[in-house]
C-alpha positions, 0 to 999 in steps of 0.5 A, a space after each residue: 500500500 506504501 508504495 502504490 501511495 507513494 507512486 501516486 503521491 498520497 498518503 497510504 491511509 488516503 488509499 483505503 477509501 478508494 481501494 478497501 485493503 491490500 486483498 482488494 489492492 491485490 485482488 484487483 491487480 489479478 483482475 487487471 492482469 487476467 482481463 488481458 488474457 481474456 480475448 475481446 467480443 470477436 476474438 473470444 467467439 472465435 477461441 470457443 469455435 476452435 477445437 479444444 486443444 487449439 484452445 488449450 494450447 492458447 490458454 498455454 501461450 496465452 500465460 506464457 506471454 503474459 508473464 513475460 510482459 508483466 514479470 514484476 507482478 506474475 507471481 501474484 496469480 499463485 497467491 490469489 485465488 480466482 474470485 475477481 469477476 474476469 479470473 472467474 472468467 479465464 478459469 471458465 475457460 479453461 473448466 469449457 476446454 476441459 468439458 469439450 474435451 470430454 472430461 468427466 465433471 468430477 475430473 475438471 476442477 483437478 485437471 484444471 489446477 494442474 494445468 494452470 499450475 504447469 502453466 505457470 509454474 512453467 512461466 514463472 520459472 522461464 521469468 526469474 531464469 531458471 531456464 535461460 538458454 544462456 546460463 547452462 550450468 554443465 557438469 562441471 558445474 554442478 556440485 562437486 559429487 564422486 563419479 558414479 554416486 548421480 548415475 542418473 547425471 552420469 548417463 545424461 550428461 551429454 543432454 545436461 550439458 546442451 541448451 535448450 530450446 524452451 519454446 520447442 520444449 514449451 510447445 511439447 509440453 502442451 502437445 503432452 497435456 493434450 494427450 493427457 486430457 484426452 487420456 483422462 476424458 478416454 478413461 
């Protein structure tokens, strides 16, 4: 609240008239930052028309980009649950996907969670740097452990020592949630 104050040039207790408490404060950003996601009028008809995993894969890309135009204030999602009316919105998106894939009631909620966990789990990691293609950490490297106790290290090191390409990676992982939807609506 301070520094939303400051950057307005009030007082912090002059803000609670207007925005309530910092849960309305937060709350409000997670609204704000959601309406981006969600399609406009003619784009949004379009998104329903398409097939599903189309729509899972822009709901994928569609957090992806989102976290990287708003770094800063990304991780907020994971500390809000969706009670504003346009994360309402998008989560309902995601929950008509899930239907259309054939996706048994029960099954939605918990599929839905995992989406959007990897999703932006996926994308928070990608922010912060966790999969900067330009700071490979090789085996050499890694922590100074005796040959042969990390097999696991040991059998994968050439891969382990490569860039990847998280875009390609990125796309994959979508194409690995789509067949796991469709597994669990075949189930």
């Amino acid at each position: 609240m301070r520094a939303v104050a400051d950057r307005v040039g009030v007082t912090p207790m002059a803000l609670y008239p207007h925005i309530g408490s910092k849960d309305a404060l937060l709350d409000g950003l997670v609204d704000r930052l959601l309406a981006e996601f969600l399609p406009d009028a003619p784009g949004l008809e379009e998104f329903r028309s398409s097939p599903w995993p189309d729509r899972l894969r822009a709901i994928g890309h569609g957090t992806r980009d989102l976290a990287q135009r708003h770094p800063a204030v990304f991780r907020v999602l994971f500390s809000r649950p969706a009670v504003t009316a346009d994360a309402v919105r998008v989560v309902d998106l995601i929950y008509q996907v899930l239907l259309d894939a054939g996706v048994a009631d029960a099954e939605v909620p918990r599929l839905e969670r995992l989406v959007t966990t990897f999703c932006m789990g996926f994308a928070l990691s990608e922010i912060h740097g966790r999969f900067d293609a330009r700071q490979v950490v090789t085996r050499s490297e890694r922590g100074r452990i005796a040959p042969g106790s990390v097999p696991a290290h040991d059998r994968l090191g050439p891969l382990l020592d490569l860039a990847p390409d998280i875009d390609s990676e990125y796309d994959r992982d979508l194409d690995d949630l789509v067949a796991m939807v469709a597994a669990t609506a075949a189930s």
